[in-house]
C-alpha positions in Angstrom: 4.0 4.4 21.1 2.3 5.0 17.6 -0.6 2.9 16.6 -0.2 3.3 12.8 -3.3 2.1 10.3 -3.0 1.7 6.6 -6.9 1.5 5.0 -6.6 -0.3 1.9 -9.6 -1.4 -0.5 -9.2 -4.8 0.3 -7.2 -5.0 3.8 -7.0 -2.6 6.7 -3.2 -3.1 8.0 -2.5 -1.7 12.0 0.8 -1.6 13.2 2.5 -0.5 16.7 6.0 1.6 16.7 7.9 2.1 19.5 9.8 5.3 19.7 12.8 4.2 17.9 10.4 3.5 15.3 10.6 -0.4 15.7 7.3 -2.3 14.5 6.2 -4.0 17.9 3.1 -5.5 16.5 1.2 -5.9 12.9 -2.0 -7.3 12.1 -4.5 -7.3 9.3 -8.3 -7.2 8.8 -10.6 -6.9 6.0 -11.8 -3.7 4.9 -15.4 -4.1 5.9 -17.4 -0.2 6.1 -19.8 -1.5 8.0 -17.7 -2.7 10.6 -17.8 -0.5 14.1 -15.4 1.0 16.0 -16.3 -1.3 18.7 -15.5 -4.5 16.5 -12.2 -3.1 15.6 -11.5 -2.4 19.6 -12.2 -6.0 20.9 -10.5 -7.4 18.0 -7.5 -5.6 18.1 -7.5 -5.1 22.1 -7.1 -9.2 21.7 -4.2 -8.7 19.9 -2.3 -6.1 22.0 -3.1 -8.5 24.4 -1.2 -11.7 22.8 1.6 -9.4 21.6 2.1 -8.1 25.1 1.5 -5.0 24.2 -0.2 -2.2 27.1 -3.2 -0.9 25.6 -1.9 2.3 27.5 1.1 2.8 26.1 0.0 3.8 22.7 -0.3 7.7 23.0 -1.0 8.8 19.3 -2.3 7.5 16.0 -1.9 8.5 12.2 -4.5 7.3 9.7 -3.8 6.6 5.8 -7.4 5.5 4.5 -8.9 5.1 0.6 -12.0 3.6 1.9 -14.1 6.6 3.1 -16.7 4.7 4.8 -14.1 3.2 7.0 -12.8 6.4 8.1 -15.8 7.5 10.6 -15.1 4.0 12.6 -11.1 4.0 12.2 -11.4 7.8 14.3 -13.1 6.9 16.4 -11.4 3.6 17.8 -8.5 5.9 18.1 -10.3 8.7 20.4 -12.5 5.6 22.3 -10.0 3.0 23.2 -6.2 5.0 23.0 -7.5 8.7 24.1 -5.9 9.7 21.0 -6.5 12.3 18.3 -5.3 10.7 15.1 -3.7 12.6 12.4 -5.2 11.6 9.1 -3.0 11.8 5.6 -5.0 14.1 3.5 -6.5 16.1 6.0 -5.8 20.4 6.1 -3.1 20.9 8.1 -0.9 17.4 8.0 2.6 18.1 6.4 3.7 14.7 4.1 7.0 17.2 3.5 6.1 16.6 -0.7 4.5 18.7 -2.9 1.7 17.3 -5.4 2.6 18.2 -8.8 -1.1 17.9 -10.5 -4.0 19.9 -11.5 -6.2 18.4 -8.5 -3.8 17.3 -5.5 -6.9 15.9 -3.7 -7.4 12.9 -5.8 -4.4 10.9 -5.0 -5.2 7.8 -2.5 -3.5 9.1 1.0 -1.4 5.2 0.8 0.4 6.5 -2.9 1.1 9.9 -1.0 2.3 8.0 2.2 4.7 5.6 -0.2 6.2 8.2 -1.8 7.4 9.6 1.2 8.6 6.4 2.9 10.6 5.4 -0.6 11.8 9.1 -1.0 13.6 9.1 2.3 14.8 5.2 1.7 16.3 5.2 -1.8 16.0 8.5 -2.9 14.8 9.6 -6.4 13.9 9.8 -9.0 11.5 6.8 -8.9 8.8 4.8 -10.0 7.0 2.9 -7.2 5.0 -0.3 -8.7 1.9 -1.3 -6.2 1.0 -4.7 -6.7 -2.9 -4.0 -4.4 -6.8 -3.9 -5.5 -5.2 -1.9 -8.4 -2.0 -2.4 -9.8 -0.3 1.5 -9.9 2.8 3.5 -11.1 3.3 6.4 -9.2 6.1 8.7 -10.0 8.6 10.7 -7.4 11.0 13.7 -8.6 14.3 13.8 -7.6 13.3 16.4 -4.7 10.8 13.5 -3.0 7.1 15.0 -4.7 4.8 13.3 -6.3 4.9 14.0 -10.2 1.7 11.8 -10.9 1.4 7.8 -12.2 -1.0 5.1 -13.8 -3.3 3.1 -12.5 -4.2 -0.1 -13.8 -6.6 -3.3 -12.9 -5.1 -5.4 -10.5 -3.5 -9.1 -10.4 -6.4 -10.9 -8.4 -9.0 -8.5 -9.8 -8.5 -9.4 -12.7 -8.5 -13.1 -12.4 -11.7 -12.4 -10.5 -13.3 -10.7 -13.6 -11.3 -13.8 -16.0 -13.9 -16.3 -13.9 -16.8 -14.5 -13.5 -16.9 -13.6 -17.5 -16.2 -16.9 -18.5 -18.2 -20.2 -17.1 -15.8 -22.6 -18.5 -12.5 -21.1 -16.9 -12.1 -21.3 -13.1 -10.2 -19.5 -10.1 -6.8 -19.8 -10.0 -3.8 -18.8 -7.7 -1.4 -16.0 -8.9 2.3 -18.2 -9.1 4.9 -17.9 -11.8 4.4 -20.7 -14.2 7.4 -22.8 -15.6 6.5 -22.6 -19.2 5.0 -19.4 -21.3 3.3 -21.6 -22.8 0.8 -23.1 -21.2 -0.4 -27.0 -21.5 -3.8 -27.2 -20.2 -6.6 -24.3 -19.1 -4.9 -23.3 -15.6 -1.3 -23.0 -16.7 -2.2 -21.0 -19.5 -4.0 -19.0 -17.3 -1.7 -18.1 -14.4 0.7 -17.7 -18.0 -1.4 -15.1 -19.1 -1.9 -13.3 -15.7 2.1 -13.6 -14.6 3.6 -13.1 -17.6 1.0 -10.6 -19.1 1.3 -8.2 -16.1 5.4 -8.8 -16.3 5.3 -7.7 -20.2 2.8 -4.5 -18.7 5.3 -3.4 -15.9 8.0 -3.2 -18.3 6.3 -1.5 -20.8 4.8 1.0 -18.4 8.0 1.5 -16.9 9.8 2.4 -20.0 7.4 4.1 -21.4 7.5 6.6 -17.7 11.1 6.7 -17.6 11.2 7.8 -22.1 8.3 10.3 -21.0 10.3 11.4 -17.7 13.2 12.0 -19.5 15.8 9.9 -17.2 16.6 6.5 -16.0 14.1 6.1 -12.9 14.5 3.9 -9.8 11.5 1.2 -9.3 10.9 0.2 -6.1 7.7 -2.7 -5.8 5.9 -3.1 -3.1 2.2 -4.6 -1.9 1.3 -8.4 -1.4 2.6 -9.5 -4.9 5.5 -7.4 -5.1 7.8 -10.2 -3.9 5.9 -12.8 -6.6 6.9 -10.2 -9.2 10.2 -8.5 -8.3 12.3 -12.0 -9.1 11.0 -12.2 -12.9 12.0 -8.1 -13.7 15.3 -7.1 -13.6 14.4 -3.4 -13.5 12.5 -3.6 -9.9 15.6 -2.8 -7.4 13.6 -3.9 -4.5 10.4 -5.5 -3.2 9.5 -3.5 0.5 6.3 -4.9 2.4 7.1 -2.2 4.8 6.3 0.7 2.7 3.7 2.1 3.6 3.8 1.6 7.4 7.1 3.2 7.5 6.1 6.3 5.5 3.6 6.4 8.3 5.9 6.5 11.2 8.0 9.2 9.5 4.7 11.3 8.5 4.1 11.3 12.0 7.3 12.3 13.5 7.6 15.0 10.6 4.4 16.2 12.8 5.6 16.8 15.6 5.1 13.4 16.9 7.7 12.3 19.8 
């Protein structure tokens, strides 16, 4: 079995795959870089545990990370609790089957390489995958699967994060899609603002990608809001939680993995 972890800014996602490449078991934690290898074992050996899952049964291990200080711990839980050597997305030597069409390949976050890969292979190209995470991002895949570049922009809760803090008067609120446009007191206008302003900014990011690109483009959403989203654009074909993890399973066994 694969144990397959997905380091985001805000969550670190682990998932098991059995051979067949079925997700046995999936769990979440926060991305926290002070947090040991140790503290990830017991917590996750819990979990194994309730899941029925044999700790010895997981033979290797493929790591997408954008947290850095994460990566030291993440390596070695791999190596201490599943006697495995984990293959890590960015790393000399690990083939993602793509080619990175800019001037400096090593500054794309190992999750956007890892998506294009898993969306590549499940609705062909070429596409524009929407990212609803910490940052909201646009990344662009040719028609032959590699990644031709993207835009990054703040993201849904960040924002709303930086809405409160700035302003004493106006106070946290939940992402939802509001009735009205128009909002009739300080939260509906609000969660207005946030819904329908990142709406008007997909679309217009989108079309102004596809008029640069030069054809009609795919758009494929996925992260924790992609589902919120998806239903309001006509243009996004599909919202897929499984992404990521599946672009690691097939990163993997592109590797050699069995």
């Amino acid at each position: 079995m694969l144990l397959a972890i997905d380091a985001g800014n805000t969550n670190t996602v682990f998932a098991v795959f059995d051979a067949e490449g079925k997700v046995l078991g999936e769990w979440r934690s926060s991305s926290e870089s002070e947090r040991t290898s140790d503290e990830y074992g017991v917590w996750l050996m819990q979990l194994l545990d309730l899941d029925g899952i044999e700790r010895d049964s997981i033979t290797a291990s493929i790591i997408a990370s954008v947290v850095p200080a994460t990566l030291h711990s993440l390596k070695t839980l791999c190596r201490d609790y599943f006697k495995s050597e984990p293959l890590i997305i960015g790393e000399a030597g690990v083939d993602l089957g793509l080619e990175v069409l800019l001037d400096k390949p090593d500054e794309v976050g190992a999750d956007r390489l890892v998506n294009a890969v898993s969306a590549h292979a499940a609705y062909g190209g070429p596409m524009i995958i929407v990212d609803f995470g910490t940052a909201t991002t646009f990344d662009v895949i040719d028609g032959d699967g590699n990644y031709a570049g993207g835009v990054i922009a703040p993201g849904i809760n960040l924002s709303l994060e930086a809405l409160h803090m700035a302003a004493a008067q106006l106070p946290r609120v939940a992402v939802e899609r509001p009735d009205a446009v128009i909002g009739k007191g300080t939260v509906g206008a609000m969660q207005s603002g946030i819904y329908w302003g990142y709406v008007s900014m997909i679309e217009g990011i989108v079309a102004r990608i596809q008029d640069e690109f030069g054809a009609d483009m795919r758009v494929i959403a996925t992260g924790g809001l992609a589902a919120l989203f998806a239903g309001s654009m006509e243009l996004i074909e599909a919202a897929d939680a499984e992404l990521t993890l599946r672009g690691l399973y097939a990163i993997h066994r592109l590797n050699g993995g069995k």
